[in-house]
C-alpha positions in Angstrom: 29.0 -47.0 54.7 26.8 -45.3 52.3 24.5 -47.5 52.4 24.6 -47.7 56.5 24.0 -43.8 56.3 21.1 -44.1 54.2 19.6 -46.5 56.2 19.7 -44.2 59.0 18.0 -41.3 58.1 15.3 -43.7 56.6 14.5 -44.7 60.4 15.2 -41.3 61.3 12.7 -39.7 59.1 10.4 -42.6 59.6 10.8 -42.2 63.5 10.4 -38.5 63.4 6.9 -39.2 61.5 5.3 -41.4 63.9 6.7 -38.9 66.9 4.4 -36.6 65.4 1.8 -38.3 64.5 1.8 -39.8 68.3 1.9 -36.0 69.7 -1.1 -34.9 67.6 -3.0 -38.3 68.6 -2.4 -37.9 72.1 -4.0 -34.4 72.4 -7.3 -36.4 70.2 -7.1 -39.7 71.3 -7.5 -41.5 74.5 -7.5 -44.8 74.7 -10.5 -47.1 76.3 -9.9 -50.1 78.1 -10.6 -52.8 80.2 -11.5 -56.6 80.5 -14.6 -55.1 78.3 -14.0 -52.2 76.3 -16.5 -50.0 73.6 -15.1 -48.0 71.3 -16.0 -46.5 68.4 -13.2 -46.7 65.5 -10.3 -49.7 66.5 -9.8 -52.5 69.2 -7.3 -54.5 70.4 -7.6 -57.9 72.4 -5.3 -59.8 74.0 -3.9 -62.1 76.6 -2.2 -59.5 78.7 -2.9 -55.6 79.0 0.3 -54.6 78.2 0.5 -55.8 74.9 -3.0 -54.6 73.9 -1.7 -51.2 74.8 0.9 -51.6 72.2 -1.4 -52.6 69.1 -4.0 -49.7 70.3 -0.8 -47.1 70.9 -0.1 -48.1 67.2 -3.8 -47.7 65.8 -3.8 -44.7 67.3 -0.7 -43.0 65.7 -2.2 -44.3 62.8 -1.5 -48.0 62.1 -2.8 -50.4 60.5 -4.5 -53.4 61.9 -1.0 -55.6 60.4 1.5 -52.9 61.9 -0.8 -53.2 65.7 -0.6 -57.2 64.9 3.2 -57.1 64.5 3.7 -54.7 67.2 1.5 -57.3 69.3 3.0 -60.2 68.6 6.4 -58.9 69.6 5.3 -57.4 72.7 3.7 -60.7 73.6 7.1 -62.4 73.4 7.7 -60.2 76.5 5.0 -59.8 78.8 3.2 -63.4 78.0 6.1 -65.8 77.9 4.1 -68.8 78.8 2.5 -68.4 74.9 3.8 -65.5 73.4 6.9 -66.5 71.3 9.6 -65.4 68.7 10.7 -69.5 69.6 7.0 -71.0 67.9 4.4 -70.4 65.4 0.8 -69.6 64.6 -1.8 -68.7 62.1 -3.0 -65.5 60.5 -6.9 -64.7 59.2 -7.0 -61.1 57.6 -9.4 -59.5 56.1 -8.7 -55.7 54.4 -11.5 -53.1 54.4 -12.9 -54.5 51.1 -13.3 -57.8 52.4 -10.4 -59.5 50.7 -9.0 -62.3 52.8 -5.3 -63.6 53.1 -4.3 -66.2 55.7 -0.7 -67.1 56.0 1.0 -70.2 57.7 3.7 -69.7 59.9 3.5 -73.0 61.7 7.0 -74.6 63.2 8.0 -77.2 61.0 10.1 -80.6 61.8 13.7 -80.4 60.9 15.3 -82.1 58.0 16.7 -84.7 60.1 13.3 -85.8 62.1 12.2 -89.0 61.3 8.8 -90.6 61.7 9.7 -92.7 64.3 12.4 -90.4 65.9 10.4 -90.5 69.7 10.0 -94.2 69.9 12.6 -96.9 70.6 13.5 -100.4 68.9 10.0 -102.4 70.6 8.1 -99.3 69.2 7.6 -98.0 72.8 6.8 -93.7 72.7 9.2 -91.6 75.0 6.7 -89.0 75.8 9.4 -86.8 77.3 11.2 -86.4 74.9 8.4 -84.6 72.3 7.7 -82.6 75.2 10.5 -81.5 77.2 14.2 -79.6 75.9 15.5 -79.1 72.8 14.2 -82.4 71.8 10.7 -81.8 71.3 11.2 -78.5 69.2 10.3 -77.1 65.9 12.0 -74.4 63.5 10.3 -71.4 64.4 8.4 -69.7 62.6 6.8 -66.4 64.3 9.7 -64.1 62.8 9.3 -64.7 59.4 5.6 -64.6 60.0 5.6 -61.3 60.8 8.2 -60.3 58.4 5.9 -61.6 55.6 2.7 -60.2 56.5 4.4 -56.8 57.2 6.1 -57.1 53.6 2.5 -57.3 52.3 0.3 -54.9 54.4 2.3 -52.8 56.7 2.9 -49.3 56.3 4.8 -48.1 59.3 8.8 -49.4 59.2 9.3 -52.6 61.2 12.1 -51.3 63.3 9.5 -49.0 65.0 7.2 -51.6 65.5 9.7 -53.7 67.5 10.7 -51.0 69.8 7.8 -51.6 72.1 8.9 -54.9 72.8 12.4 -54.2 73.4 11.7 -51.4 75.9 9.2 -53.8 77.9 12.5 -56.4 78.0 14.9 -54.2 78.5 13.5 -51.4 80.8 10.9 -54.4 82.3 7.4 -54.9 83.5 4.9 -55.5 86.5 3.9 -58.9 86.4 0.2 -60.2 87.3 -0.6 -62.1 89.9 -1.4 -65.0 88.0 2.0 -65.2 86.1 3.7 -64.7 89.7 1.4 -68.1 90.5 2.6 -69.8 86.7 6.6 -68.6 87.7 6.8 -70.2 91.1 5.0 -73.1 90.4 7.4 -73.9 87.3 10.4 -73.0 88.9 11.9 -77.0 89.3 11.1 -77.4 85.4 12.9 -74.5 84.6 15.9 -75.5 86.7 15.4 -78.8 85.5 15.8 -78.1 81.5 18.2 -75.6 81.4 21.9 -75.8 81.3 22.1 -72.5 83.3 19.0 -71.7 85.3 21.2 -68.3 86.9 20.5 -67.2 83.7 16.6 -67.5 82.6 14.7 -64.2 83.9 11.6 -66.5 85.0 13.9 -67.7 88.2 14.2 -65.9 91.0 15.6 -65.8 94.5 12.4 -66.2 96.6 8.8 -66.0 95.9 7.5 -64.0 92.5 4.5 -61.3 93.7 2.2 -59.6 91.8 3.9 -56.2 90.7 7.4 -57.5 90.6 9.4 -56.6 88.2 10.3 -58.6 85.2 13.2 -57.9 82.8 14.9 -59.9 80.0 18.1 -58.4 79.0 19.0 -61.0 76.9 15.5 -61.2 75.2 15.8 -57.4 74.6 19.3 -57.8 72.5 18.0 -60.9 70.6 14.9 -58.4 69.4 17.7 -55.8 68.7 19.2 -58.2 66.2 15.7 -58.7 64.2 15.4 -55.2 64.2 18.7 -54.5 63.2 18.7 -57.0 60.9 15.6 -58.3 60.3 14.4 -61.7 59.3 18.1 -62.8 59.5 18.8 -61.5 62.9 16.8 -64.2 63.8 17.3 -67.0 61.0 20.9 -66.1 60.6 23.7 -64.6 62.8 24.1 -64.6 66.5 20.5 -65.8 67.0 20.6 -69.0 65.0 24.3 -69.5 66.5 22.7 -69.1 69.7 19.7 -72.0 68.9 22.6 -74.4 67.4 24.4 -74.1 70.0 21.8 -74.8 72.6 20.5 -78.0 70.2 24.1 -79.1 70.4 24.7 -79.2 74.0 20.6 -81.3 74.6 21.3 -84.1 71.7 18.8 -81.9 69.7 18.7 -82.2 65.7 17.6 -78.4 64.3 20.4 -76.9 62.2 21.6 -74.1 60.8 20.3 -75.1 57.3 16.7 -76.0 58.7 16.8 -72.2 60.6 17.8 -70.3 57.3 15.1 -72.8 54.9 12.1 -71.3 57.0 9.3 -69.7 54.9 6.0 -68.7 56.3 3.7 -69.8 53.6 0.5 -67.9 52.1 -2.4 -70.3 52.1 -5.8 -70.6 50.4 -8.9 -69.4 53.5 -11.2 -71.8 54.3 -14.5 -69.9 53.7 -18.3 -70.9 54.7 -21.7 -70.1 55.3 -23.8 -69.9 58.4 -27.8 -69.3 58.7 -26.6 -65.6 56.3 -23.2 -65.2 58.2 -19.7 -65.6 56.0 -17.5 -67.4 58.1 -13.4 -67.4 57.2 -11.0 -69.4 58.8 -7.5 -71.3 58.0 -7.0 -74.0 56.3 -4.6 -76.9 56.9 -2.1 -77.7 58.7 -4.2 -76.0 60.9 -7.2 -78.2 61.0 -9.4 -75.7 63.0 -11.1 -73.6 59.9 -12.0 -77.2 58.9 -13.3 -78.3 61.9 -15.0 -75.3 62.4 -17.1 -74.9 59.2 -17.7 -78.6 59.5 -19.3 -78.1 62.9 -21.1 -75.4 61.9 -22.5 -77.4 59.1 -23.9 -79.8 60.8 -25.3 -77.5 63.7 -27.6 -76.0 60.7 -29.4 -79.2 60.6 -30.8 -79.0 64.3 -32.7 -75.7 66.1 -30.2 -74.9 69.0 -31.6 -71.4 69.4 -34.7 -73.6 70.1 -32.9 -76.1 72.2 -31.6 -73.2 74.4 -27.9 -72.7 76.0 -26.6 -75.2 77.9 -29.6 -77.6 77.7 -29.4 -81.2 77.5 -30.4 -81.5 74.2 -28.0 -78.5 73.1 -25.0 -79.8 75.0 -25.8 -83.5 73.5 -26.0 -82.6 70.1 -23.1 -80.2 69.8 -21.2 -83.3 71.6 -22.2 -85.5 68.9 -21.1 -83.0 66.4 -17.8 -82.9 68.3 -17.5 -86.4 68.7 -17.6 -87.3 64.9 -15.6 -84.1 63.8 -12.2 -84.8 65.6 -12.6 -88.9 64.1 -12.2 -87.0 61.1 -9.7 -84.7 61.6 -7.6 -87.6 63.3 -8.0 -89.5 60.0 -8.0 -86.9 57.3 -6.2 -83.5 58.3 -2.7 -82.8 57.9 0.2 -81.2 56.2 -1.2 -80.7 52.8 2.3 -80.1 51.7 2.5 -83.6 52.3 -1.3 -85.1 52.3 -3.8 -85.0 49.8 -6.0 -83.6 52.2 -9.9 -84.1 51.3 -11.3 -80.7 52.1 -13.6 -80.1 50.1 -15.0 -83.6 50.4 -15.2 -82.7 54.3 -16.8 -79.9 54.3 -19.4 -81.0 51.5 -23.3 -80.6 52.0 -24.3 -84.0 51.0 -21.4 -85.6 53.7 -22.3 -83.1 56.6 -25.9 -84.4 56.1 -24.5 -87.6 56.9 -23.1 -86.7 59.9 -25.9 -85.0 61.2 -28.0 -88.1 59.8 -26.0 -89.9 62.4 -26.6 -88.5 65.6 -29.7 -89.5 67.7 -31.4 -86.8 69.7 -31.5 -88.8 72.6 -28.8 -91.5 73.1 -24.8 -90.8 72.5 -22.6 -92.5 71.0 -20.0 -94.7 71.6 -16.7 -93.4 70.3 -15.5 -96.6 69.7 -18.4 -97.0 67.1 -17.7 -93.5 65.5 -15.3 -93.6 62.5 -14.0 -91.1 59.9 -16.7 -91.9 57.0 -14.9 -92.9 54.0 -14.1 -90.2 51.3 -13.3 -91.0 47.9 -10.4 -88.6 47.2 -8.9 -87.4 43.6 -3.0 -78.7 68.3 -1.1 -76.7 75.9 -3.5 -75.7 75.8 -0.8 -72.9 76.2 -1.4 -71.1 73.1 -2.7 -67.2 72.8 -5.0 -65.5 70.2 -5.6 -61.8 69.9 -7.7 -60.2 67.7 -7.8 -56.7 66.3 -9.7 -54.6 64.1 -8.3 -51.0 63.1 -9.7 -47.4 62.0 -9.9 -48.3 58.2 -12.1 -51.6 58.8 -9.3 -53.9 58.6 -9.0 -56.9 60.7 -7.1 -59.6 61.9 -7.6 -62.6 63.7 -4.5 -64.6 64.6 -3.6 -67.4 67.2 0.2 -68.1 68.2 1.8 -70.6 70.2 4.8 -72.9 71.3 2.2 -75.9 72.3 2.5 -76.5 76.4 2.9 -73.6 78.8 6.6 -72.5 78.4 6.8 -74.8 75.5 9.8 -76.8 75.9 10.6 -75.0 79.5 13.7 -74.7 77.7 15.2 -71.1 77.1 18.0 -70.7 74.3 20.5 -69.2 76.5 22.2 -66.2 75.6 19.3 -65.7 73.5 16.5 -65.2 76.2 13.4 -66.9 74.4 11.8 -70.2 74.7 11.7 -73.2 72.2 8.7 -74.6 71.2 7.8 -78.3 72.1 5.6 -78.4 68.8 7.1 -81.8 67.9 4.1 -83.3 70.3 1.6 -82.0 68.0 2.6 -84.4 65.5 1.5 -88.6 65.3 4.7 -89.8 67.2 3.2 -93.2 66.6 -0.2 -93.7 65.2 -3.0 -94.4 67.6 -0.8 -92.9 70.1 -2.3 -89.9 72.1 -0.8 -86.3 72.3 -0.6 -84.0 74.8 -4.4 -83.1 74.9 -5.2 -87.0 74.5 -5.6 -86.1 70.2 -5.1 -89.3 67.9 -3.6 -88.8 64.6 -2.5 -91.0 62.1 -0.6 -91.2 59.1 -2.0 -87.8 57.7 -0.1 -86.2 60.3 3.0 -88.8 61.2 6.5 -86.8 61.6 8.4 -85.9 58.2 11.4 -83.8 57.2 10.6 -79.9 56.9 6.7 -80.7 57.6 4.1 -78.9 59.5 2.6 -80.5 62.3 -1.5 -80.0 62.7 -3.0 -77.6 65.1 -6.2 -77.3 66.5 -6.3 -73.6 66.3 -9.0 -71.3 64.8 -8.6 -68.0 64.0 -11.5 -66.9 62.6 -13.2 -63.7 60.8 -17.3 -63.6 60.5 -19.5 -61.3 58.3 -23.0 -60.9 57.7 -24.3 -58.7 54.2 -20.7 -58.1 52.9 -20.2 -56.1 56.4 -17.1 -57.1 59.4 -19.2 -58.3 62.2 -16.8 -60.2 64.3 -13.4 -61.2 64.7 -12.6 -64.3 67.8 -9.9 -67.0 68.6 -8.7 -69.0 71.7 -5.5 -70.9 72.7 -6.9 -74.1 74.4 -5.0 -77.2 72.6 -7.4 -79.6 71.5 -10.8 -77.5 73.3 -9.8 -74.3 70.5 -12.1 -75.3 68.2 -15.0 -76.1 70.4 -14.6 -73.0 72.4 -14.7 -70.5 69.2 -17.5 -72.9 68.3 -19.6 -72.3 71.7 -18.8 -68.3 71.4 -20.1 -68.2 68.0 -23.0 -69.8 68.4 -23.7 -68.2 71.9 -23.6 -65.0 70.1 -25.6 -66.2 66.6 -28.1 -68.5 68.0 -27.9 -67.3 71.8 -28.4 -63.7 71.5 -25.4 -62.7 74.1 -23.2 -59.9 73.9 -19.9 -60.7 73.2 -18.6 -60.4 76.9 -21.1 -62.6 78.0 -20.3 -65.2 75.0 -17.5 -65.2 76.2 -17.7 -65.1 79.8 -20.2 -68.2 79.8 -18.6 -71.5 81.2 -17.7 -74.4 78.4 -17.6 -78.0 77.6 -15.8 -79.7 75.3 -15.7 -83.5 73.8 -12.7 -84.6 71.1 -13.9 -88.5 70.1 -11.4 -90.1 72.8 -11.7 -89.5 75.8 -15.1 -91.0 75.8 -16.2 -88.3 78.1 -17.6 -84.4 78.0 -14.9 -82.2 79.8 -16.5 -79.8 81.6 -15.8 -76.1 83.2 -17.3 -75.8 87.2 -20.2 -74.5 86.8 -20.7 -75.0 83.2 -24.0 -77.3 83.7 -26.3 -77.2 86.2 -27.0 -80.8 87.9 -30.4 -81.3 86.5 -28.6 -80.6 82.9 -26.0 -83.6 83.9 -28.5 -86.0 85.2 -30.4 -85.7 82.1 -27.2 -86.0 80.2 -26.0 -89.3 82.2 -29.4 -90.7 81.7 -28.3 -90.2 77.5 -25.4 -92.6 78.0 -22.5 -89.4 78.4 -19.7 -89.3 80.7 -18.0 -86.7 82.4 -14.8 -85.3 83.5 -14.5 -82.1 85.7 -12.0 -79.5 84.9 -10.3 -76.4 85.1 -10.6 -73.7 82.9 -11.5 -74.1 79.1 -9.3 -71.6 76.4 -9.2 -68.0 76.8 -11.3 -66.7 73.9 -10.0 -63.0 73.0 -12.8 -61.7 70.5 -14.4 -58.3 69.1 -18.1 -58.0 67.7 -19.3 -54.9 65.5 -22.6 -54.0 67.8 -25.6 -53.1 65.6 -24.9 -49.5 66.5 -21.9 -49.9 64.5 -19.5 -49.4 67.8 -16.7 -52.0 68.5 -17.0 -54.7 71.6 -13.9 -56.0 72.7 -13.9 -59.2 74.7 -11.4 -60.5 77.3 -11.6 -63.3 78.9 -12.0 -63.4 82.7 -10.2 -66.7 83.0 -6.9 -64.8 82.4 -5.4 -61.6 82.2 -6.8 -60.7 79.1 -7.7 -57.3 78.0 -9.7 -54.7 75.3 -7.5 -51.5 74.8 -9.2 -49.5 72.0 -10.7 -46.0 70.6 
């Protein structure tokens, strides 16, 4: 009881604190946003404008860029269920105001009863529905303790506080956007479909969803109750986890209680780099983007592409040479390094990036087929999200989340209001067998007990003289890492803003499929023709990632980016 009472008037005290500091803010501080915003101290970018408002609301009553990110992340869960999760996992890139860099791993992991051959049967033959669809294809989550960890390390403002945003937006409810009114109704049958009691998930409604209505998730707003209430085992532990076993019990799925209360995020070691003068600092494995990334930008330093121009033949073939002989070696080499003896400093070497670029002729492509990991000695729906902030101290944080396919599993843990994950697809469910996105993998990344499956995402922090100079990610699935790839350099080499860096339409190539996906509009048909005439192939597409970025101007004033291919959306001051 004593210790109940103390625990009060902690968050009393700590709650009275913030109510002033948000009452002497408000008569100082109004808030700039938009898909673009400029501002002059702290920025916020995300997938959806009501959770930017949260992370700026909390910069503004004096935050730090780790309290906004938590507060973020939580309100994410709410108002962007198609990627923001409590039921998946992600990466984090910080850097403090002194340019010290931690990245933490909170990646899903396979349970303790998976099995490298758990989604094939007795000829060897992949069920592809199963590591995609229900409580199957999950991982143990790992967004909780994420945020619990980081906030250990660098928040200042008590967690409870920063999860009442997100309870009041599930509880009290939201307007929805047109384009999740468009995602609701056209998902409707797979919602029905995967959950034992579709009267019960918030996405289904009698009728048609319209832009405006209004969403609420009352049983999303007690399960975020419980982690405040409780923290990191009102999620891991409790009613919550009860909740999750139970809902694996009833679908023939395998995560337990043990697996649920074993989850640690995990600190891990950047991966750092250098660009023409520009620091680059990403995350390291099991997400394979930092690698990818710095490999990519490695080679690129052998060839002139501000010379070559945006979007030129030559550009677009040599970055998809690049491309093409990056992902054959992250399907060979990149993985868990829990559980592989992952070469990465042999991949990212001077003398083996030379190579590559040694390899790639200026005016014929390659065949895939012919394109192979080089040998080194040894001693990831494109559903995700990524938001990026930088606060009034010079802080920053760069950090991509996800639970793999839109709506993950499209399975909600009922009585619990959130989705699972279908992360499990991100792992080699057979080698040579394609994911999702059409990635191979191989035994670097084949299914374990308690491992981390690779992602392709790429949070990512650049500086130039010792100085913050820009902060960018993108969900996207397998086209993450050539999209943060394209921004960069359209900003570096291209001279753009960042709005128009990331405005400008994108191709990618990944090794197999043979061919360059491309955005409408991305080339222009004298571009392709020359490109044909090279020996590339093409497939047309939809929309490529949803870059969410902020770039220090020379004038010292903060550009935040949303993309216009969502919702996205720069709230800052």
């Amino acid at each position: 009881m004593q210790k109940s009472k103390k625990t009060y008037f902690m968050f009393l005290w700590s709650f009275l604190l913030l109510l002033t500091l948000s009452c002497d803010n408000e008569e100082k501080i109004s808030l700039i946003e938009g898909k673009t915003a400029i501002a002059e101290k702290a920025m916020v970018v995300t997938a959806h404008p009501e959770a930017s408002k949260v992370g700026a609301k909390v910069l503004a009553d004096g935050g730090n860029a780790i309290d906004a990110m938590v507060a973020t992340h939580f309100a994410l869960a709410v108002v962007y269920p198609s990627a923001g999760n409590i039921g998946g996992g992600g990466f984090m890139v910080y850097r403090d105001k002194d340019g010290n860099v931690s990245t933490l791993d909170f990646r899903e992991k396979a349970s303790f009863a998976a099995s490298e051959t758990m989604y094939q049967d007795d000829q060897g033959n992949v069920d592809v529905n199963a590591s995609l669809y229900g409580v199957t294809s999950a991982g143990v989550p790992g967004s909780v303790a994420g945020m619990f960890e980081a906030h250990k390390k660098f928040g200042t403002i008590d967690m409870s506080l920063l999860i009442q945003p997100a309870i009041d937006l599930a509880k009290d409810g939201f307007k929805i956007t047109a384009q999740q009114a468009r995602n609701y109704n056209s998902l409707r049958k797979e919602f029905v479909e995967n959950n034992r009691f579709p009267e019960k998930v918030a996405l289904i409604k009698e009728g048609e969803w319209k832009e405006g209505d209004l969403l609420v998730q009352a049983e999303l707003a007690k399960t975020l109750s419980r982690i405040q209430n409780d923290g990191v085992k009102g999620f891991y532990e409790g009613v919550t986890a009860d909740l999750i076993v139970e809902e694996m019990d009833a679908g023939a799925g395998i995560m337990t209680h043990e697996d649920l209360k074993s989850y640690k995020a995990q600190w891990r070691e950047p991966i750092v780099g250098e660009y023409k003068g520009y620091k680059v600092i990403g995350m390291g494995p099991p997400s394979s983007g930092g690698v990818a990334l710095m490999q990519l930008l490695g080679i690129a330093s052998h060839f002139d592409l501000k010379n070559s121009g945006h979007q030129t033949a030559e550009t677009i073939h040599l970055m998809t040479e690049m491309e093409r002989r990056v992902y054959a070696d992250r399907a060979a080499h990149l993985g868990d390094p829990d559980f592989w003896d992952v070469p990465v400093a042999e991949l990212l070497n001077g003398s083996y990036l030379s190579a590559r670029a040694d390899q790639i002729d200026p005016s014929i492509a390659s065949k895939s087929e012919e394109v192979k990991a080089l040998e080194i000695n040894v001693v990831e729906s494109e559903e995700t999200t990524h938001y990026s902030i930088i606060d009034q101290f010079g802080n920053a944080v760069s950090l991509t989340t996800t639970i793999n396919s839109a709506y993950g599993s499209k399975t909600f843990v009922s009585g619990a209001g959130f989705l699972l994950n279908n992360e499990m697809d991100d792992f080699s469910v057979k080698p040579g067998h394609p994911n999702k996105y059409g990635l191979l993998g191989g035994a670097a990344n084949a299914i374990a007990p308690n491992k981390r499956m690779l992602s392709a995402m790429t949070p990512t922090i650049i500086e130039k003289d010792g100085m913050l100079k820009m902060v960018v990610g993108t969900p996207g699935g397998s086209t993450i890492i050539t999209s943060v790839f394209q921004v960069i350099l359209n900003v570096l080499e291209h001279d753009m803003s960042m709005t128009d860096a990331v405005a400008k339409r994108r191709f990618h190539h990944q090794w197999y499929p043979e061919d360059i996906q491309l955005e409408k509009d991305a080339i222009t048909e004298d571009v392709r023709n020359q490109l044909a005439k090279m020996g590339h192939r093409f497939i047309d597409r939809g929309n490529i990632g949803r870059v969410d970025a902020i770039l220090i101007q020379k004038d010292g004033k903060l550009e935040g980016a949303g993309d216009p291919r969502g919702d996205d959306y720069a709230v800052g001051y």
